[in-house]
OpenMM code with the backbone's topology and positions (N, CA, C; nanometers):
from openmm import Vec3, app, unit

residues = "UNK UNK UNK UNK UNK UNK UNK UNK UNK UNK UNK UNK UNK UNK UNK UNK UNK UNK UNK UNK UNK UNK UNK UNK UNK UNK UNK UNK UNK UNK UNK UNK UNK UNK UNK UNK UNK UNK UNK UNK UNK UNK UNK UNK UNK UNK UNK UNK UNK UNK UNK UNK UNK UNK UNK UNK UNK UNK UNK UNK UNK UNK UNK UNK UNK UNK UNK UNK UNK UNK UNK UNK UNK UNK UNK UNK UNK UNK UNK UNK UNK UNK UNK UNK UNK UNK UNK UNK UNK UNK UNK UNK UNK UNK UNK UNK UNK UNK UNK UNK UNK UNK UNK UNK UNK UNK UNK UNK UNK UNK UNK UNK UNK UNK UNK UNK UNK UNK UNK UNK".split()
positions = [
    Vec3(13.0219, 9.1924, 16.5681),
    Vec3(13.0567, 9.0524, 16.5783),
    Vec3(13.1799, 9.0234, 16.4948),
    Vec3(13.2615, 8.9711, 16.5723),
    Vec3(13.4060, 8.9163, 16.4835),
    Vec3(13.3238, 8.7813, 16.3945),
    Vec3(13.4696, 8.7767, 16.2606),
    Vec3(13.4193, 8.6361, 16.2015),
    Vec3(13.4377, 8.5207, 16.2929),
    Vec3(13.5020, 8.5340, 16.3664),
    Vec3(13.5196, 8.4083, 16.4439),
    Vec3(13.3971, 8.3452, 16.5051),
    Vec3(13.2906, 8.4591, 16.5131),
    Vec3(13.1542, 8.3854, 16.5925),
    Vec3(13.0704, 8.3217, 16.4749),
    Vec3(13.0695, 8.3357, 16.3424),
    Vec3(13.0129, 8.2848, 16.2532),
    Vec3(13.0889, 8.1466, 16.2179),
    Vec3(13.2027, 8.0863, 16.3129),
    Vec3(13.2574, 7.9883, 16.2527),
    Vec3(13.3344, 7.9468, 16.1208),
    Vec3(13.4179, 7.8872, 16.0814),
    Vec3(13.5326, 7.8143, 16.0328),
    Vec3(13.4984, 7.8946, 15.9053),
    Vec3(13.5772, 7.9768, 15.8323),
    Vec3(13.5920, 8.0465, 15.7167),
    Vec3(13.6599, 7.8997, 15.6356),
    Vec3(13.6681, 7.8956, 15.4747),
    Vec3(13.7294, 7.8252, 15.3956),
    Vec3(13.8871, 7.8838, 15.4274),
    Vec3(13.9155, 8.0010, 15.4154),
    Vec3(14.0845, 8.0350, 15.4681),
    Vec3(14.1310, 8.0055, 15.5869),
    Vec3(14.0408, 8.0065, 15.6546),
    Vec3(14.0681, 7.9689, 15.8123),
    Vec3(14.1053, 7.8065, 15.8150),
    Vec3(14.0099, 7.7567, 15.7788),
    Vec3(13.9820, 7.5443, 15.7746),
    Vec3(14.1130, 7.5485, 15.7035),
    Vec3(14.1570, 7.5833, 15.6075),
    Vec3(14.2797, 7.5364, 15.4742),
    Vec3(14.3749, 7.5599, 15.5962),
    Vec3(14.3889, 7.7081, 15.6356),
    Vec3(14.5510, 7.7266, 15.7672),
    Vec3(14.5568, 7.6569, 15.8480),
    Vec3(14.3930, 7.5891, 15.9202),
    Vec3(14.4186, 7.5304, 15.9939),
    Vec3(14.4398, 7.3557, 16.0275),
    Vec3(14.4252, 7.3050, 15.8803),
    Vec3(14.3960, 7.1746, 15.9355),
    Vec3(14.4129, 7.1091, 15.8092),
    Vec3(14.5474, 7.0464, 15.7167),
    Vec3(14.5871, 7.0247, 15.5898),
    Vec3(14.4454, 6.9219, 15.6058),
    Vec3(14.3632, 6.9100, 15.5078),
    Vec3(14.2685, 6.8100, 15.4386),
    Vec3(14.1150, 6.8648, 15.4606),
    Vec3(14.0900, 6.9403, 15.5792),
    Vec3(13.9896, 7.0045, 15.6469),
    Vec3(13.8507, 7.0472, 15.5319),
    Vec3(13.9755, 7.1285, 15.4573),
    Vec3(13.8874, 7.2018, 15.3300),
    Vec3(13.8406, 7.1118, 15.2383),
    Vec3(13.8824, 6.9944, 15.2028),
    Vec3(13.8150, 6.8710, 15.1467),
    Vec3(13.7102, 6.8441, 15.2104),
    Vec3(13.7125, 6.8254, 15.3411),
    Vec3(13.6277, 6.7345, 15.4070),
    Vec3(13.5302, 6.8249, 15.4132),
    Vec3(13.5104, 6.9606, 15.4121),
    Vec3(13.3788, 7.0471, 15.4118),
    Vec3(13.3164, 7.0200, 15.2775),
    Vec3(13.3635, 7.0333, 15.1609),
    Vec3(13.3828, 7.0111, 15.0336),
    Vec3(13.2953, 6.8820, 15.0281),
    Vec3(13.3500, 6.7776, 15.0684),
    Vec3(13.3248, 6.6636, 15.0222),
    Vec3(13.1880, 6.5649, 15.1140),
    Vec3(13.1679, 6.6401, 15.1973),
    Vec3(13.0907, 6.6044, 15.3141),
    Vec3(12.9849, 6.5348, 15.2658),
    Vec3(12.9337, 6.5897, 15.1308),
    Vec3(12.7931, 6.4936, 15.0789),
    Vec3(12.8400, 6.3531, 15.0877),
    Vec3(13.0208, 6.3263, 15.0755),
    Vec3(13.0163, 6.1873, 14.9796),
    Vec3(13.0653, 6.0913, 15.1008),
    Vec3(13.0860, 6.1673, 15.2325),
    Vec3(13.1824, 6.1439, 15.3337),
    Vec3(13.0323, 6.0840, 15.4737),
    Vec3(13.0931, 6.0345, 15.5715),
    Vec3(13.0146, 5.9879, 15.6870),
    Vec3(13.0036, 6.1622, 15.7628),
    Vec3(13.0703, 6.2014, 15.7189),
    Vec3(13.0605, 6.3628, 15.8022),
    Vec3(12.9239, 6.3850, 15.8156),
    Vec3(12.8779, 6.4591, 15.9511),
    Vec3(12.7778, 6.5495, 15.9046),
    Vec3(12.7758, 6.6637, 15.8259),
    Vec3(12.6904, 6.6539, 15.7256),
    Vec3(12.6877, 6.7826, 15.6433),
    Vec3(12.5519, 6.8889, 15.6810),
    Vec3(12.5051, 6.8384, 15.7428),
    Vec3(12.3591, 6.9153, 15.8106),
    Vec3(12.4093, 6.9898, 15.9625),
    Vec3(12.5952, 7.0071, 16.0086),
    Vec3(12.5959, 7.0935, 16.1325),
    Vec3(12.5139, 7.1649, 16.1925),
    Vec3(12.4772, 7.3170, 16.0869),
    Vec3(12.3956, 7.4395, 16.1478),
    Vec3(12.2543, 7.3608, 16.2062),
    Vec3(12.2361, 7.2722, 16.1587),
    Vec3(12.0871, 7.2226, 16.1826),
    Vec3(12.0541, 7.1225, 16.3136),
    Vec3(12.1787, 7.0785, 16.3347),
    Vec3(12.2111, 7.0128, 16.4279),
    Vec3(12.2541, 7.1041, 16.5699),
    Vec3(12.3253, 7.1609, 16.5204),
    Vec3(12.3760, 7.2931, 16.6105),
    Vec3(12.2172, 7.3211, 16.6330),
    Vec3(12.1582, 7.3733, 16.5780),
    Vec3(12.0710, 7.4475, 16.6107),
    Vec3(11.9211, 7.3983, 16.7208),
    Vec3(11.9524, 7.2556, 16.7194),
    Vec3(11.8473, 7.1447, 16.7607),
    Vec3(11.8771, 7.1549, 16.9167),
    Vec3(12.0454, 7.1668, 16.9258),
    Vec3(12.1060, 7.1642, 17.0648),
    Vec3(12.0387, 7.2691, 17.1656),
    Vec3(11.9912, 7.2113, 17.3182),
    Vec3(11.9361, 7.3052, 17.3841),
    Vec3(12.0606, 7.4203, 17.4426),
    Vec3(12.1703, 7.4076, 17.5001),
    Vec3(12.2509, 7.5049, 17.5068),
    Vec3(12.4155, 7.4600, 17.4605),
    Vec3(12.4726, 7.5678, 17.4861),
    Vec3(12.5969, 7.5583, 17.4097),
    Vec3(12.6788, 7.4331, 17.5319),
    Vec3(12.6421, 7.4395, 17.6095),
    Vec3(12.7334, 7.2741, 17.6699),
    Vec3(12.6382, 7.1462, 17.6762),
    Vec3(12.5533, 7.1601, 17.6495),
    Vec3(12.5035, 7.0162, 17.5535),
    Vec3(12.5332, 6.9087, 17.5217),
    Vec3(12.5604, 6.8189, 17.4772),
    Vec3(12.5981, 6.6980, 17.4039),
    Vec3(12.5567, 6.7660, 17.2900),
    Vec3(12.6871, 6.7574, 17.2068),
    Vec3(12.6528, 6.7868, 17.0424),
    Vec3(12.5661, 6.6648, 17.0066),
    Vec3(12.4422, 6.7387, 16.9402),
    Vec3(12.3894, 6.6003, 16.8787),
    Vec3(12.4227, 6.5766, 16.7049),
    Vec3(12.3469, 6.4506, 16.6601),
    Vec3(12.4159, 6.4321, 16.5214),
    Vec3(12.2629, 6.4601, 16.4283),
    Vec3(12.2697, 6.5024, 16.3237),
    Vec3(12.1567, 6.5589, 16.2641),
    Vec3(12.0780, 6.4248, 16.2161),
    Vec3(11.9446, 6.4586, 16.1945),
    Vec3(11.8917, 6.3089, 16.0990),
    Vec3(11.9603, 6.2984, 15.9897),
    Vec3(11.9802, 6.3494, 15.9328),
    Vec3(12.0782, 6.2938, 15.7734),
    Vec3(12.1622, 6.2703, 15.8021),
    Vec3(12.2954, 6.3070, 15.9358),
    Vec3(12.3957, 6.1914, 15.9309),
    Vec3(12.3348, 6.0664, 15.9610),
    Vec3(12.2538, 6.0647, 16.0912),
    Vec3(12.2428, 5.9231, 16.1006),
    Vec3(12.1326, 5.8273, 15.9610),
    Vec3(12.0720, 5.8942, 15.8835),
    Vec3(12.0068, 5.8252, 15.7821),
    Vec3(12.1781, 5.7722, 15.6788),
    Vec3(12.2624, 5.8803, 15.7193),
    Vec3(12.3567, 5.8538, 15.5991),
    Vec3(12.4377, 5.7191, 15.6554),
    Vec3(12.4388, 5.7178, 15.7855),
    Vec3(12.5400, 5.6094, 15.8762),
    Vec3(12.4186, 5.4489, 15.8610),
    Vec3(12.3043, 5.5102, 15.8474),
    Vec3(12.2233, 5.3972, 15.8778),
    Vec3(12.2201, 5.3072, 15.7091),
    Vec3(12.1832, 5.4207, 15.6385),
    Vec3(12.1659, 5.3222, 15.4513),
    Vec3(12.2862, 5.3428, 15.4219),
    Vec3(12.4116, 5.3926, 15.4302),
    Vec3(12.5225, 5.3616, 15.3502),
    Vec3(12.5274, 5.4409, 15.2329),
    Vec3(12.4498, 5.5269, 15.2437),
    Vec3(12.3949, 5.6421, 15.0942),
    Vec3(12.3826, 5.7584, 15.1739),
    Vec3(12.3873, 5.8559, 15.0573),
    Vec3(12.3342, 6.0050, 15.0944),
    Vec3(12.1781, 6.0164, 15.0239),
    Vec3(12.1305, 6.1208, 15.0296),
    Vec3(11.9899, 6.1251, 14.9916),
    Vec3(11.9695, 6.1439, 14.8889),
    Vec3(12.0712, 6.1636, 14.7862),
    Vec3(12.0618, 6.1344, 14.6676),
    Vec3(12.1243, 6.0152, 14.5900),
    Vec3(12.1464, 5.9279, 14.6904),
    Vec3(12.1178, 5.8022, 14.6258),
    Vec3(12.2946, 5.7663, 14.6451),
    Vec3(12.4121, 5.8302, 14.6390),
    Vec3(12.5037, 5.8356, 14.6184),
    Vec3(12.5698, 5.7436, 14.7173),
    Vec3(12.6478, 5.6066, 14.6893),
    Vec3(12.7310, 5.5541, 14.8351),
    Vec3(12.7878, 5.6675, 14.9396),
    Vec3(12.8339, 5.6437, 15.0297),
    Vec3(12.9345, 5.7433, 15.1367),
    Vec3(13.0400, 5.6345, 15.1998),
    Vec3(13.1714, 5.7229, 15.2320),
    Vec3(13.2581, 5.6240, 15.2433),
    Vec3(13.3287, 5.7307, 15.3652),
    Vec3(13.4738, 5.6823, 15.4597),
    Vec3(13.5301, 5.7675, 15.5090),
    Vec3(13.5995, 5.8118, 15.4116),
    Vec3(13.6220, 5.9181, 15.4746),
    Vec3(13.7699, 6.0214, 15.3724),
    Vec3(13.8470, 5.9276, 15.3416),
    Vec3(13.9646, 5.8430, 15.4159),
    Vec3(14.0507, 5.7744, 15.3858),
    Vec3(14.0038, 5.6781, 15.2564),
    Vec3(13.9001, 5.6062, 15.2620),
    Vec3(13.8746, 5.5403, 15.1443),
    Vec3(13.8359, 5.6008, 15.0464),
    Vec3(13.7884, 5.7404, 15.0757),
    Vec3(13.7329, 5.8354, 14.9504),
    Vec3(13.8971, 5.8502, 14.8787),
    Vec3(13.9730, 5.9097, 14.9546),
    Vec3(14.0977, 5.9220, 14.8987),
    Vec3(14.1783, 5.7923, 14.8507),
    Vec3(14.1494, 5.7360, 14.8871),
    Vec3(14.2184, 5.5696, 14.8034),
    Vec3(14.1805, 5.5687, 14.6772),
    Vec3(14.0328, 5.5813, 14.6904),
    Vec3(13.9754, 5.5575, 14.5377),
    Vec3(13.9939, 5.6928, 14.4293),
    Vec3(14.0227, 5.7649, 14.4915),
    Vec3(14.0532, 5.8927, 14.3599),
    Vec3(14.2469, 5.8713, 14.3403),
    Vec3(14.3044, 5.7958, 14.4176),
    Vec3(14.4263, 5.7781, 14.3812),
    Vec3(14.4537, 5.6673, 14.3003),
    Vec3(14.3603, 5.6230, 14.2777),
    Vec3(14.3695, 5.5025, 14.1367),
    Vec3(14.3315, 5.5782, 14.0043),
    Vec3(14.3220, 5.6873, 13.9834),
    Vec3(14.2874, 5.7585, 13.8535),
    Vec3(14.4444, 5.7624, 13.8127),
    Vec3(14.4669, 5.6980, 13.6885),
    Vec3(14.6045, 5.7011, 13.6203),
    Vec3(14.6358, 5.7907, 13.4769),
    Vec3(14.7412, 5.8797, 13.4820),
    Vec3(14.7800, 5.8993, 13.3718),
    Vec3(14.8490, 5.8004, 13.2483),
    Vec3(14.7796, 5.7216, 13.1727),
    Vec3(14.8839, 5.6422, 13.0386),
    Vec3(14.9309, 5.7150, 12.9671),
    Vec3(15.0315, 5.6280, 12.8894),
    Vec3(15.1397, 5.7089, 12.8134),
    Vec3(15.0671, 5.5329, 12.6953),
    Vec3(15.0180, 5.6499, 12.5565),
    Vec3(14.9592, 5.5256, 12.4949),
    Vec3(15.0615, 5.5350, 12.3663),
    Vec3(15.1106, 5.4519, 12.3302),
    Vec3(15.1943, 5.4137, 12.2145),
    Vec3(15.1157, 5.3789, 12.0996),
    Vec3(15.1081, 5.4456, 11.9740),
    Vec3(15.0249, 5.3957, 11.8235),
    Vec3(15.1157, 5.3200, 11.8162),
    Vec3(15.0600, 5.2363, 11.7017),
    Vec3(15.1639, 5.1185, 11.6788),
    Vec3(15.1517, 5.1316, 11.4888),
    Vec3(15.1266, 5.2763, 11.4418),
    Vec3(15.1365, 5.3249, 11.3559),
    Vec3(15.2575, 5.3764, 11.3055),
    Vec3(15.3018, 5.3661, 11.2046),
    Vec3(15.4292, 5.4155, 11.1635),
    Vec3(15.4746, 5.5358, 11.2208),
    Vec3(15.5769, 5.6101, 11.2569),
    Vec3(15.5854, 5.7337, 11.2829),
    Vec3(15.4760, 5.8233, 11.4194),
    Vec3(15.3763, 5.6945, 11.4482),
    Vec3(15.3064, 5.7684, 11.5507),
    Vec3(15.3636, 5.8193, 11.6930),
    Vec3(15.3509, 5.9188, 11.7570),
    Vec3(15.4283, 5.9611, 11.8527),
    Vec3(15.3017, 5.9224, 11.9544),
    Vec3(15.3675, 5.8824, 12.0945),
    Vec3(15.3057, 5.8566, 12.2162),
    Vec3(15.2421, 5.9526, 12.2816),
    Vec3(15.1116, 5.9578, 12.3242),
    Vec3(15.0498, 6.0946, 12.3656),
    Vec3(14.9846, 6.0285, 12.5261),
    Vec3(14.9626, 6.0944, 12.6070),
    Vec3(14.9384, 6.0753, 12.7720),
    Vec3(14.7565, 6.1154, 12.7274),
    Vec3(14.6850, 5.9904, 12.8266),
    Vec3(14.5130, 5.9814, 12.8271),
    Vec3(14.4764, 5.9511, 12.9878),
    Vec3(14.4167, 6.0527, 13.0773),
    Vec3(14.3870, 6.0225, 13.1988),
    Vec3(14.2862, 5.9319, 13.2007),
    Vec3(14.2548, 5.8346, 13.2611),
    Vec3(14.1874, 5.7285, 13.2965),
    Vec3(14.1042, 5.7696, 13.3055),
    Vec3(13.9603, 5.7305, 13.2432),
    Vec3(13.8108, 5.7867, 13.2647),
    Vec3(13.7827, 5.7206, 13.4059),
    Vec3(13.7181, 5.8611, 13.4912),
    Vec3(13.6662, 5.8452, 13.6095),
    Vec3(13.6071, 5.7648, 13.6400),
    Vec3(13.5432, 5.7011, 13.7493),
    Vec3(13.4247, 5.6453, 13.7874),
    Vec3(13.3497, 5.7373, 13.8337),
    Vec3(13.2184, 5.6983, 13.8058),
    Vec3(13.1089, 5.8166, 13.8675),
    Vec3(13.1421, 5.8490, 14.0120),
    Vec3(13.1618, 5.7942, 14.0953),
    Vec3(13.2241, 5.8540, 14.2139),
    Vec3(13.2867, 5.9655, 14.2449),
    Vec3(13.4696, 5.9218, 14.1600),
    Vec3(13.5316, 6.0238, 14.1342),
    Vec3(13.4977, 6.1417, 14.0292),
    Vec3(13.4013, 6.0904, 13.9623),
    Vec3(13.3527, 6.2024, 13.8697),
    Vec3(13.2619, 6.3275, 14.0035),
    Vec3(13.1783, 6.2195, 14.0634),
    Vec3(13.1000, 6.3344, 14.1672),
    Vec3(13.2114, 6.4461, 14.2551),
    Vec3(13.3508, 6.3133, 14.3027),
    Vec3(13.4157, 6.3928, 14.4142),
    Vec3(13.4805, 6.5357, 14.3387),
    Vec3(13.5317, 6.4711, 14.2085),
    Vec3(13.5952, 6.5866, 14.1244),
    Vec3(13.5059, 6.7334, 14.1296),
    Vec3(13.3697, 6.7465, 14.0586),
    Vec3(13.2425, 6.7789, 14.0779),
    Vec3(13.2564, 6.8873, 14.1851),
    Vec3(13.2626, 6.8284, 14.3280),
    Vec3(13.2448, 6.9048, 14.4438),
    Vec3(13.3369, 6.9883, 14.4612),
    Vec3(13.4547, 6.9395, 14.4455),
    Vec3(13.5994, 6.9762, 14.4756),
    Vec3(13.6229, 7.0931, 14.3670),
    Vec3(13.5165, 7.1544, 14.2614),
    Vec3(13.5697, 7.2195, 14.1321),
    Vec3(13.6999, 7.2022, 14.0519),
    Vec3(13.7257, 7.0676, 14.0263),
    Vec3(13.8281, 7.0216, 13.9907),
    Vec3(13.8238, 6.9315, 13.8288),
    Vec3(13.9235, 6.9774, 13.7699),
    Vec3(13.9015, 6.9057, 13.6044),
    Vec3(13.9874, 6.8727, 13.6054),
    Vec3(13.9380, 6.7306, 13.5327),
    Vec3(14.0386, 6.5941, 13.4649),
    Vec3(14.1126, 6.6926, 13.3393),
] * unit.nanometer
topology = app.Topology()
chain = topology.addChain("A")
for resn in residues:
    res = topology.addResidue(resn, chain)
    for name in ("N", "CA", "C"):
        topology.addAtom(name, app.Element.getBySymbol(name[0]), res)
């Protein structure tokens, strides 16, 4: 069996589709289904109507994932991690020199960071 029958490698998703590899990544926090194989697997044959798993639609229906967490689309997921700011903080101490403090996360972006293996 080639890899190709086991479906979308992480090197494969990144060559093929700039943001892709997030969205596998991030799928807990996203409207995506993150339950595919299970869904896939529910389907009676391969031309089917893809169906959508119960946890997307529980996730589309409460507005949460099952651990309690909001879900948003990508686009707004990415809005809100682009408000994390670097300051440039000035002492107002004699001789103090200005040093740069990244904006403490919101638990959100703390989770998306989290998934993504990514440090502030």
């Amino acid at each position: 069996m080639s890899s190709a029958e086991y479906g979308p490698t992480v090197a494969s998703v990144e060559s093929e589709r700039p943001g892709e590899f997030m969205r596998l990544e991030l799928a807990p926090l996203l409207f995506d289904d993150d339950e595919r194989e299970a869904a896939e697997a529910a389907r009676r044959s391969v031309v089917a109507p893809a169906e959508v798993s119960p946890a997307a639609r529980s996730k589309a229906r409460d507005k949460h994932n099952a651990g309690g967490d909001p879900v948003h689309s990508f686009r707004i997921l990415l809005g809100d991690l682009a408000t994390i700011t670097l300051n440039t903080v000035q002492p107002r101490l004699p001789d103090a020199t200005p040093f740069k403090v990244v904006a403490r996360p919101t638990p959100l972006q703390a989770k998306t960071h989290q998934l993504l293996g990514v440090r502030l």
